[in-house]
N, C-alpha and C positions, 0 to 999 in steps of 0.2 A: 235577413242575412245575419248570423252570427255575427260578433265583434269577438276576437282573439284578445286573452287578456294583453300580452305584450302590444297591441295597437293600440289600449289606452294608456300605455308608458308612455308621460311626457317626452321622456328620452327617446323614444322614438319614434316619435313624433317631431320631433326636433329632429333628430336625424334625416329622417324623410323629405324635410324642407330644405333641409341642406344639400341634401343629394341633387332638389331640385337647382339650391343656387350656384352649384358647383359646375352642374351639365349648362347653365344659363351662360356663369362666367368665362366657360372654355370655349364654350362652340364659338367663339371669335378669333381661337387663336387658329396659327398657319398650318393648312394643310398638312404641311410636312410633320409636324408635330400629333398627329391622328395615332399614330401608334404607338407612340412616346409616351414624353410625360402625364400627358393628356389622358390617355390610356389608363393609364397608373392612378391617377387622379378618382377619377373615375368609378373602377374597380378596390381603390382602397374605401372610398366612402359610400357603396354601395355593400359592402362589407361590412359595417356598421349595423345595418339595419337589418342585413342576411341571419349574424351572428347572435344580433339580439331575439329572433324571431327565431330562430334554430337552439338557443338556450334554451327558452322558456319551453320550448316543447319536451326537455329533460325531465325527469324525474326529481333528482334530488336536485337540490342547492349548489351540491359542491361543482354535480355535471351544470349547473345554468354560469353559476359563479366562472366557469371554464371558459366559457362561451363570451359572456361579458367581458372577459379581461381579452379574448381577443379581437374583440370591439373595441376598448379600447386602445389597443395598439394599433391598430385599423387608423385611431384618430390620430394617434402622434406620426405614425406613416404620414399623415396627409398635413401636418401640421410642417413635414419637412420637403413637400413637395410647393407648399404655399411659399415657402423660401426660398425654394431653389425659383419657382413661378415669378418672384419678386425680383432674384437675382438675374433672370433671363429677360426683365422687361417684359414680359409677357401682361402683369398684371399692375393696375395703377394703385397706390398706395393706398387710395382709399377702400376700394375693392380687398385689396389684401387685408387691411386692418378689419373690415368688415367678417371677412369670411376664416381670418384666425378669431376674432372672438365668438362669432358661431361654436369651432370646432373646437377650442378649448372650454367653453363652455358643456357642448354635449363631453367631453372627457372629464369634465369634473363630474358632471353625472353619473354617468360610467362608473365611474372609479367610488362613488357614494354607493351604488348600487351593487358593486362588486362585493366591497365590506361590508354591505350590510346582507348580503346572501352569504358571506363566508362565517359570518358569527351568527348565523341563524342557524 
């Protein structure tokens, strides 16, 4: 089976793992919350890894570099749902600390990778 260059991106690879710890961290929260935040959660860091895999199948840089940067706003989406998740007690501090340094992590990524296809 081929390997896709973007699948040997650290970044997303990290991403992928996050997606995983994100879907792990929620499915505890309540019912009633499935179509909420949870949802959004979700769907924003699962966009990460859509975004970056939809870049790289671009042509130029400037179309990948596009794509990236909407990965990483994908991250700070989620970096602001992890707070509101902290503010709702949903999530225990240490869980939250954990999985903002994940996603601020893969955003510093991002964001290296962004600049360095935009001056390429």
């Amino acid at each position: 089976m081929y390997t896709f260059y973007f699948e040997k991106l650290e970044v997303c690879q990290n991403a992928r793992k996050f997606v995983k710890e994100i879907y792990r961290a929620i499915d505890v929260f309540p019912q009633k919350e499935q179509f909420g935040i949870t949802n959004q959660i979700r769907r924003a860091s699962l966009s990460i890894t859509a975004n970056i895999s939809e870049g790289f199948s671009r042509q130029t840089n400037k179309e990948k570099a596009r794509f990236i940067n909407i990965a990483y706003s994908s991250s700070w989406e989620i970096i602001n749902f992890l707070i509101l998740l902290r503010d709702l007690e949903f999530l225990e501090d240490d869980e939250y600390i954990k999985l903002r340094s994940d996603v601020e992590y893969i955003s510093n990524q991002l964001n290296a990778l962004y600049k360095k296809l935009k001056t390429d």
